[in-house]
TIPA-927317 format. One line per 10 residues: number of its first residue (from 1); their letters; for each residue z, x, y of N, C-alpha, C, O, CB. Coordinates in pm, 1 decimal. Glycine has a CB too. Example, Ala and Ser with C-alpha at 12.3 -4.5 7.8 and 13.67 -1.06 7.14 Angstrom:
! residues 2
1) as) 780.0/1319.0/-569.0/780.0/1230.0/-450.0/780.0/1320.0/-330.0/846.5/1423.6/-331.9/904.6/1130.8/-447.3  708.0/1285.0/-225.0/714.0/1367.0/-106.0/787.0/1290.0/3.0/803.9/1340.9/113.8/572.5/1408.4/-59.8
This chain:
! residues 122
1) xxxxxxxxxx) 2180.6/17887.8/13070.9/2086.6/17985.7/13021.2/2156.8/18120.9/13001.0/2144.2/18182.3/12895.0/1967.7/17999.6/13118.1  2225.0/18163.4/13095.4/2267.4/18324.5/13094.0/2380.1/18297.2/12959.4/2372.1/18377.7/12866.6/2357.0/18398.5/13278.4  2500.2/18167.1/12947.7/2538.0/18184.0/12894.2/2523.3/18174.9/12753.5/2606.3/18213.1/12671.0/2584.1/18162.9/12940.4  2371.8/18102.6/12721.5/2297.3/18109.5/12541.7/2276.3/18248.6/12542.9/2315.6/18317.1/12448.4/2120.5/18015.7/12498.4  2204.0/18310.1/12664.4/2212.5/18468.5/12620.1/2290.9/18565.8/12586.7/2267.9/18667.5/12521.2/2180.8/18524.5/12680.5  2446.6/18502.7/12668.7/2573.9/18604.6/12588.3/2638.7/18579.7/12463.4/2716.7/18655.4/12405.5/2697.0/18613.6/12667.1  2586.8/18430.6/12415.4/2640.5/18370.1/12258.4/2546.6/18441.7/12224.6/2603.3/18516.9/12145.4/2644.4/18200.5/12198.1  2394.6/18487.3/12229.0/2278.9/18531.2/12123.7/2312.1/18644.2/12140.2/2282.7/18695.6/12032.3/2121.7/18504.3/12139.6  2347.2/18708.3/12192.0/2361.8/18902.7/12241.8/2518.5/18909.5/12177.0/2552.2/19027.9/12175.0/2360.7/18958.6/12482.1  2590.7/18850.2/12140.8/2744.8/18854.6/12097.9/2749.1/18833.9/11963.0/2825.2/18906.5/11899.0/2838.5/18748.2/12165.0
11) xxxxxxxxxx) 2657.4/18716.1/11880.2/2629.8/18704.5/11759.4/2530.7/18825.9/11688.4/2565.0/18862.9/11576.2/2577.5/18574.1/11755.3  2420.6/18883.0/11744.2/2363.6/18964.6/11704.0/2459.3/19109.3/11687.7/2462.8/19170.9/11581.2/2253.3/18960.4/11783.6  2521.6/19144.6/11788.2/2623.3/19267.6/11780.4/2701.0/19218.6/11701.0/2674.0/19291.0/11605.2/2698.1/19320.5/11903.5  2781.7/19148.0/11662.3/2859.6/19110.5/11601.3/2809.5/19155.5/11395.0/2844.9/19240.8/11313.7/2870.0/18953.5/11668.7  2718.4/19043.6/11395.8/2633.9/19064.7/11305.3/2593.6/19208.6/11212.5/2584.6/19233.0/11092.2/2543.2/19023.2/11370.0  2572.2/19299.4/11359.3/2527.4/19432.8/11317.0/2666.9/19567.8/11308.6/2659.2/19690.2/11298.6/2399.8/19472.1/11441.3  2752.0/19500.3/11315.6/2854.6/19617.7/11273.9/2914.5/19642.9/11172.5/2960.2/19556.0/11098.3/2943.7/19624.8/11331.0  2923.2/19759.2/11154.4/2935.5/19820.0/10987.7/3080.5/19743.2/10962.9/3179.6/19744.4/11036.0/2947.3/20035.2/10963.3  3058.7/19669.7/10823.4/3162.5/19632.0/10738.5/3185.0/19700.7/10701.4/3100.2/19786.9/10678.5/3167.2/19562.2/10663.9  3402.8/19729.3/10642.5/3486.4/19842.8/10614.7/3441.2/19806.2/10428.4/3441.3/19707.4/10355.1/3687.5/19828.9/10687.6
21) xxxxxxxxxx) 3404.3/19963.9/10416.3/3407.2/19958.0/10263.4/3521.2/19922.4/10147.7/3635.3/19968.5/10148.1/3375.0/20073.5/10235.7  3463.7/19825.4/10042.4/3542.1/19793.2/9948.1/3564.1/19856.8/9880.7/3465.9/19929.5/9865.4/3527.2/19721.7/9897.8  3665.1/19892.4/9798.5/3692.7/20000.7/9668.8/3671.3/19978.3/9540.1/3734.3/19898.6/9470.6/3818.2/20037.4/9654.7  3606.7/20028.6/9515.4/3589.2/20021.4/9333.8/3710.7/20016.2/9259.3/3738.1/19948.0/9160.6/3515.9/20156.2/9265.4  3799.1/20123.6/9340.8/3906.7/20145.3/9233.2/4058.9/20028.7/9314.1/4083.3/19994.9/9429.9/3948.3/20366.8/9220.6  4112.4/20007.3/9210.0/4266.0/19985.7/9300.5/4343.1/20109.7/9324.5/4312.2/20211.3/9262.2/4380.1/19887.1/9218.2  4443.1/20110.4/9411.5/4579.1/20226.6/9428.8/4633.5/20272.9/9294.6/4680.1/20384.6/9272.0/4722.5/20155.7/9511.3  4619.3/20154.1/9192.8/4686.6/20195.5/9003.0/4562.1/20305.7/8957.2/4593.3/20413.6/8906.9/4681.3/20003.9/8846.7  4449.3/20276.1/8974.7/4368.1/20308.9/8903.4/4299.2/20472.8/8964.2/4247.5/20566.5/8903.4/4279.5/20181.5/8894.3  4326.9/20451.0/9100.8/4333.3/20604.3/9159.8/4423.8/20692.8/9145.6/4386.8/20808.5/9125.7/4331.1/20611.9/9278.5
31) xxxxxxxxxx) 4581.1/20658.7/9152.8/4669.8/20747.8/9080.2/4632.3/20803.0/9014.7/4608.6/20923.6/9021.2/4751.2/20718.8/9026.2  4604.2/20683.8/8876.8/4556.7/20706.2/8700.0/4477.3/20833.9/8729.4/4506.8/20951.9/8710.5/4437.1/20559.9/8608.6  4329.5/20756.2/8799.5/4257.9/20925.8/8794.9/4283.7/21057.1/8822.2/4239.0/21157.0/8765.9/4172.8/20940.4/8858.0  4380.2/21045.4/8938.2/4431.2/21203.9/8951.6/4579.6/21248.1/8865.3/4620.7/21361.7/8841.6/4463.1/21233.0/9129.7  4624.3/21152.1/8839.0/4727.9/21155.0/8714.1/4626.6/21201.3/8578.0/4685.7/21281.4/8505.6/4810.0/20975.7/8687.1  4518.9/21174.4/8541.2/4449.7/21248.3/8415.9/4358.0/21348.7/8498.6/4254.9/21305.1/8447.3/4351.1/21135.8/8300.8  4329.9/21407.7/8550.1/4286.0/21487.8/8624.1/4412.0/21624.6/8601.9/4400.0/21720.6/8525.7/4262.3/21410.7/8772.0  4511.4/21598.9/8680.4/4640.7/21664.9/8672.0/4633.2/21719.9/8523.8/4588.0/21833.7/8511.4/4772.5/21560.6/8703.2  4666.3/21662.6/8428.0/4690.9/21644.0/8262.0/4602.8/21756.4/8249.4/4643.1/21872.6/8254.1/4642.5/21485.6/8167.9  4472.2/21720.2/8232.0/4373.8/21784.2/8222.9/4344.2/21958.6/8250.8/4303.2/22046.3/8174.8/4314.3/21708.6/8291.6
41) xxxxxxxxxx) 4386.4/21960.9/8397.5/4373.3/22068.7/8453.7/4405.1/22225.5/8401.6/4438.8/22230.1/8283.3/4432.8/22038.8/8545.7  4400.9/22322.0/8454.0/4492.3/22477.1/8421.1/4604.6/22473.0/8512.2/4686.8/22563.8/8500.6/4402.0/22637.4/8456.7  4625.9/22373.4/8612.1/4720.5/22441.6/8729.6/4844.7/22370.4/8620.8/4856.1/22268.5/8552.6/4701.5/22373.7/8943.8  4928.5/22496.8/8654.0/5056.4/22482.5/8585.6/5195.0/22430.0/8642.2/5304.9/22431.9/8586.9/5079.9/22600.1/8543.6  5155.6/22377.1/8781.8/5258.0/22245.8/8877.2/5222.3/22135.7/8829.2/5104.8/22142.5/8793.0/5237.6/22222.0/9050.4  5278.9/22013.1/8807.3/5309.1/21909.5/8789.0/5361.9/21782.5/8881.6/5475.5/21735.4/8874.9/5367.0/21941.2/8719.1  5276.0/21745.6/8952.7/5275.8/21652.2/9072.7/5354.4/21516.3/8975.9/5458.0/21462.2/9014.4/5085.4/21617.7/9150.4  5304.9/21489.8/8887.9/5319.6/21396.6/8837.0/5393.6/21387.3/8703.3/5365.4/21303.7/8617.5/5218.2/21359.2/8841.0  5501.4/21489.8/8690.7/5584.1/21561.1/8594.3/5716.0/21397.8/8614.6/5763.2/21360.1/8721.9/5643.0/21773.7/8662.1  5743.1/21334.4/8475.1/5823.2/21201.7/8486.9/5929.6/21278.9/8378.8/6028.4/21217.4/8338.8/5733.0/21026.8/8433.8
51) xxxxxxxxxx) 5906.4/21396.2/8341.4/6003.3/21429.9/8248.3/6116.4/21558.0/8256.0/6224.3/21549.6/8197.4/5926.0/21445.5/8141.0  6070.5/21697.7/8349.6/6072.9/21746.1/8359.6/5992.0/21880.0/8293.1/5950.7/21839.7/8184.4/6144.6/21704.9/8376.5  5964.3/21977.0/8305.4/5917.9/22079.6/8259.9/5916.7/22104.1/8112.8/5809.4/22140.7/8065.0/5973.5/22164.2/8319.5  6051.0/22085.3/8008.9/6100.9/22150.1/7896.4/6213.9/22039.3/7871.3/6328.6/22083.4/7863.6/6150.2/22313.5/7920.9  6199.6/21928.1/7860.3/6335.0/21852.6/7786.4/6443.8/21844.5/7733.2/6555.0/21794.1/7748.7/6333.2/21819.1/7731.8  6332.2/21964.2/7603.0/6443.6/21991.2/7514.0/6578.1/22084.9/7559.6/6698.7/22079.7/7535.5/6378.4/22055.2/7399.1  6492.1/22170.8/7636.7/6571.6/22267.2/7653.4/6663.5/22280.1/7805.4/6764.9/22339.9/7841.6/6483.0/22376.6/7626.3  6587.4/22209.4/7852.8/6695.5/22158.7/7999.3/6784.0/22027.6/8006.7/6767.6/21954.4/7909.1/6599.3/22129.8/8134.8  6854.1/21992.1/8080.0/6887.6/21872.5/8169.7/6821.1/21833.6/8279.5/6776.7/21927.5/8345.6/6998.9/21881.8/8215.3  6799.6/21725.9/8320.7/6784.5/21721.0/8438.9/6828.4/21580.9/8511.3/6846.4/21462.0/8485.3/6657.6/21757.3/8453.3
61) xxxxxxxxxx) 6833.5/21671.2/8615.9/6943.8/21528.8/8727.1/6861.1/21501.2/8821.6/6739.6/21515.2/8807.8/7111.7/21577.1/8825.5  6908.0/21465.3/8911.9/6843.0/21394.6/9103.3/6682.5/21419.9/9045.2/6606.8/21490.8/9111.4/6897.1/21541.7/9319.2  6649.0/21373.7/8951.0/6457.2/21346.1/8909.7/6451.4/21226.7/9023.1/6517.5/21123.0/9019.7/6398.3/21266.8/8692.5  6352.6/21267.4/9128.7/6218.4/21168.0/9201.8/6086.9/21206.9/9154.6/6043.9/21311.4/9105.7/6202.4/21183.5/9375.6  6038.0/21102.1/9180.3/5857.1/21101.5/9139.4/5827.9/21035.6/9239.0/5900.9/20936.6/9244.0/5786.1/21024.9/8993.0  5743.0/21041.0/9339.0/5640.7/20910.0/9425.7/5513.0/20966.8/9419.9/5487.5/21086.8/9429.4/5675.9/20872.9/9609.6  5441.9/20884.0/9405.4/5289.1/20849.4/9398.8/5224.3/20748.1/9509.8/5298.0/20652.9/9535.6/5263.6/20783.3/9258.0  5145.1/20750.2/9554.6/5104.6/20668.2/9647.2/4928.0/20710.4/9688.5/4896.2/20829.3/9692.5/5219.6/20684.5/9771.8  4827.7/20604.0/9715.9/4746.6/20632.6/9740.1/4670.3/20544.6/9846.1/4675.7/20421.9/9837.3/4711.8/20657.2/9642.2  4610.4/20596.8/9930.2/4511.4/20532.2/10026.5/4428.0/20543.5/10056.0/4397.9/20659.1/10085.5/4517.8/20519.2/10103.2
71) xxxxxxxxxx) 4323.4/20436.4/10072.4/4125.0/20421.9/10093.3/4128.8/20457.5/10220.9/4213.3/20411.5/10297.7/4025.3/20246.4/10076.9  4048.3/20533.1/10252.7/3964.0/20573.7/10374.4/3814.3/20474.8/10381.0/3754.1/20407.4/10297.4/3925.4/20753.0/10355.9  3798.6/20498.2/10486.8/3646.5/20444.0/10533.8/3543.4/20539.0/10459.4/3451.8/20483.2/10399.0/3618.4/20456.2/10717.4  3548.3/20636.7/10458.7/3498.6/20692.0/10363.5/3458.9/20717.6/10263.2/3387.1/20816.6/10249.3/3509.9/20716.5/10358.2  3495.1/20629.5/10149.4/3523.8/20633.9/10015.0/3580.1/20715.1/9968.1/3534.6/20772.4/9869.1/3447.1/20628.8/9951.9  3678.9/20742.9/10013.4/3735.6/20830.2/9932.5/3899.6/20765.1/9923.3/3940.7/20678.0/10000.0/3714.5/20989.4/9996.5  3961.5/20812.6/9839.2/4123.4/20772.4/9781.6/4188.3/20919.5/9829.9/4120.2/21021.7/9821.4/4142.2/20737.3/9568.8  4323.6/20921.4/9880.6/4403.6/21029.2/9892.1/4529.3/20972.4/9848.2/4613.2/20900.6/9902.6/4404.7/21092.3/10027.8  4512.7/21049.1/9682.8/4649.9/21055.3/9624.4/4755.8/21127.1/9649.3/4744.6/21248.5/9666.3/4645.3/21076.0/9524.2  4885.6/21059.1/9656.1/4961.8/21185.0/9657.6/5107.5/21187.1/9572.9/5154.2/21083.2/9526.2/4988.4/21216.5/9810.2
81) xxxxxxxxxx) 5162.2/21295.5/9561.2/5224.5/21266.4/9414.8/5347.0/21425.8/9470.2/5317.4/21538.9/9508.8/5067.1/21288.4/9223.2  5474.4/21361.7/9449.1/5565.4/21448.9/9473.2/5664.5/21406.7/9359.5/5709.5/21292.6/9349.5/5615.3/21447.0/9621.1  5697.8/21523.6/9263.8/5839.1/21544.6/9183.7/5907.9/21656.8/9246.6/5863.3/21752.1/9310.4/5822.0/21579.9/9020.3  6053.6/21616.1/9206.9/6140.0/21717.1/9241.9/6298.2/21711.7/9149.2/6355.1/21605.9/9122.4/6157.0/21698.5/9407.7  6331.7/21801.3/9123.8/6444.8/21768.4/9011.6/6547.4/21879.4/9018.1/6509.2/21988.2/9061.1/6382.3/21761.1/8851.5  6681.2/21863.6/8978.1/6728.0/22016.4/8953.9/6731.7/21964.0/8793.2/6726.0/21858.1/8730.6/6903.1/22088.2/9044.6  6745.7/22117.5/8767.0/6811.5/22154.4/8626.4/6860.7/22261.1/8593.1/6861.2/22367.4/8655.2/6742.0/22145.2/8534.3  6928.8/22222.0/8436.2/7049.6/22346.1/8398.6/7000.5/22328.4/8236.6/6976.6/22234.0/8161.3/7265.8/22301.3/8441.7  6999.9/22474.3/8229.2/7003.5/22487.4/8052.6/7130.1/22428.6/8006.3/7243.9/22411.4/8049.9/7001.0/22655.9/7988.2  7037.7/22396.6/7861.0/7164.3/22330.6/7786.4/7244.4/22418.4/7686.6/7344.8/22372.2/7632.4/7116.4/22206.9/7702.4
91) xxxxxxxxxx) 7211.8/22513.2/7668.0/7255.8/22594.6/7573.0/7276.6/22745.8/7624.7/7218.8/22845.1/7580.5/7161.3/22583.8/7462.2  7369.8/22741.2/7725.7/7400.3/22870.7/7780.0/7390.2/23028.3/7686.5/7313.2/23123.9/7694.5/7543.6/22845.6/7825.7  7504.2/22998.6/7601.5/7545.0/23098.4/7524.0/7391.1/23209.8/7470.1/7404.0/23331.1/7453.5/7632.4/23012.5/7393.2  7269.9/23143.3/7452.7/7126.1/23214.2/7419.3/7041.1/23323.5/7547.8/7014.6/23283.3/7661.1/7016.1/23071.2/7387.3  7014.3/23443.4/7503.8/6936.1/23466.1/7636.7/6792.1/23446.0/7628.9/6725.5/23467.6/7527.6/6954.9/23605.0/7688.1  6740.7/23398.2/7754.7/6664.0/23304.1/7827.5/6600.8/23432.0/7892.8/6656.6/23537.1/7924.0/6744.5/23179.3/7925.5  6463.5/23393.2/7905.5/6411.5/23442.0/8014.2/6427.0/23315.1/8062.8/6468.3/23206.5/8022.1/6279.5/23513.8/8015.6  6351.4/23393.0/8226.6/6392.3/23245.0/8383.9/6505.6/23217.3/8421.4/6593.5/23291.7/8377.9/6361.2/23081.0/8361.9  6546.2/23110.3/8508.3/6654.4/23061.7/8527.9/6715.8/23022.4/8410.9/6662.2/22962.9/8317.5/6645.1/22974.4/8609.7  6853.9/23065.4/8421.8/6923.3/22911.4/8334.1/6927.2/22770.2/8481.1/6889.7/22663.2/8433.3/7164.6/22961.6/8258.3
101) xxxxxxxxxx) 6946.4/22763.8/8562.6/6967.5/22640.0/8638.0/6925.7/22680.8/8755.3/6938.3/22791.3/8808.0/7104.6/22580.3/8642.5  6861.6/22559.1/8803.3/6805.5/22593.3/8953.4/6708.8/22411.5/9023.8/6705.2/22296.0/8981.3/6652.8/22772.6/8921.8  6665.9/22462.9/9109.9/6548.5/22335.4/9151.2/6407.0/22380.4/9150.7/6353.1/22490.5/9161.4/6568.7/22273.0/9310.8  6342.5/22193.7/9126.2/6183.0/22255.5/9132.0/6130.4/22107.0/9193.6/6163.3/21993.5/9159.1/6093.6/22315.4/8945.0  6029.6/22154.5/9305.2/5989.6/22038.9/9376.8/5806.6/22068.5/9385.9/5750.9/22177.4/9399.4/6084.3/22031.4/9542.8  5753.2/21953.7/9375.4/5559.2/21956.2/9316.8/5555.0/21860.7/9436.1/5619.6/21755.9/9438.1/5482.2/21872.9/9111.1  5465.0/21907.5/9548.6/5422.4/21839.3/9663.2/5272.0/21863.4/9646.3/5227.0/21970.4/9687.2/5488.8/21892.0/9803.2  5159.1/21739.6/9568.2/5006.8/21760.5/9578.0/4941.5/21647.9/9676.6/5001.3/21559.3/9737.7/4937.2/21749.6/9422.5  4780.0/21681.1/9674.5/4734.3/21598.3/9796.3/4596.3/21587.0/9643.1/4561.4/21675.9/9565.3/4700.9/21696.2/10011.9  4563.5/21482.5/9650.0/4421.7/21499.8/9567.6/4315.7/21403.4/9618.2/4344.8/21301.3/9680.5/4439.6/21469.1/9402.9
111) xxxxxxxxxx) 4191.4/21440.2/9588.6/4098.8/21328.1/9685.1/4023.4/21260.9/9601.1/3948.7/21340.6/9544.4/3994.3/21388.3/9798.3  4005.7/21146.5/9563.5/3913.2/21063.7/9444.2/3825.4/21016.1/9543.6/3844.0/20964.6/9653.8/3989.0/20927.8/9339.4  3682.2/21058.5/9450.2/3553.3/20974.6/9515.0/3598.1/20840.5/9464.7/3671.0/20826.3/9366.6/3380.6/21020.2/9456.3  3540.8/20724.1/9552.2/3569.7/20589.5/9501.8/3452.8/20561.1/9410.6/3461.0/20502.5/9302.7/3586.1/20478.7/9618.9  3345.5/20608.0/9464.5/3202.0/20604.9/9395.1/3150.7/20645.9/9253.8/3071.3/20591.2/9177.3/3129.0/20678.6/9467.3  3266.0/20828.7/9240.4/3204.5/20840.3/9119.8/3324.5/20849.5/9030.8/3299.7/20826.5/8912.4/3104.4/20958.1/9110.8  3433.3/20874.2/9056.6/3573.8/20865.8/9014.7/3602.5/21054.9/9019.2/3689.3/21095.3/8941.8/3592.1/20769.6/8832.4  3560.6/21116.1/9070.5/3558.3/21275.4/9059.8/3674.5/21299.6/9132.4/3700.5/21219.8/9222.5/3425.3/21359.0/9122.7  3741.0/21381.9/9114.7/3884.5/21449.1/9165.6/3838.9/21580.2/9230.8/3741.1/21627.9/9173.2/4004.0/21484.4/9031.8  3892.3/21665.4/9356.2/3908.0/21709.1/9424.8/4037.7/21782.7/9442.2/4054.7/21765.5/9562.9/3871.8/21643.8/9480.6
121) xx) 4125.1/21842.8/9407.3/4253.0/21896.9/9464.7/4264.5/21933.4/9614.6/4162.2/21975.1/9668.9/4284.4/22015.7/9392.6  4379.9/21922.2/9688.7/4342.8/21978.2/9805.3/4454.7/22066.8/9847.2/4446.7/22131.0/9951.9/4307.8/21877.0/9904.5
């Protein structure tokens, strides 16, 4: 007897605990959003810069990009997205405002609802 009552009292708790939420989006598709979010924006850093700043007019060497994103219980996605590069003008001999050569490194945090796809900067 006591022990049908700890299988019925073990199945019922069991039963009643919150399942971890599924995501609407995948890790590709949350990037994506704060990758067009980024695009979109006025802020003039580039988390997600695969080219550098000015092409034409620079070089650039030691280019990293990582992106990475993870679901919370929450619904929410935390993207995150780091470039970093040096560069050197290519055409010394012209004067330039700015550097001619130097480094530039974009460390962002962004938060996607899973629910409505809305971006957040943080």
């Amino acid at each position: 007897m006591i022990l049908t009552l700890l299988v019925a009292g073990l199945a019922i708790g069991c039963s009643s605990a919150p399942e971890a939420p599924v995501p609407n989006f995948s890790e590709q598709e949350a990037i994506a959003i704060a990758r067009s979010y980024q695009k979109h924006s006025a802020k003039t850093e580039s988390c997600f810069d695969t080219e550098g700043q000015n092409p034409t007019d620079y070089d650039y060497t030691d280019f990293r990009h990582i992106t990475s994103a993870t679901f919370k219980a929450n619904g929410i996605w935390l993207v995150t997205a780091n470039t970093s590069y040096n560069y050197e003008r290519r055409d010394k001999s012209k004067s330039y405002f700015g550097r001619p050569s130097g480094s530039e490194e974009y460390d962002c945090l962004y938060l996607v609802d899973d629910a409505t796809g809305k971006v957040r900067p943080n």
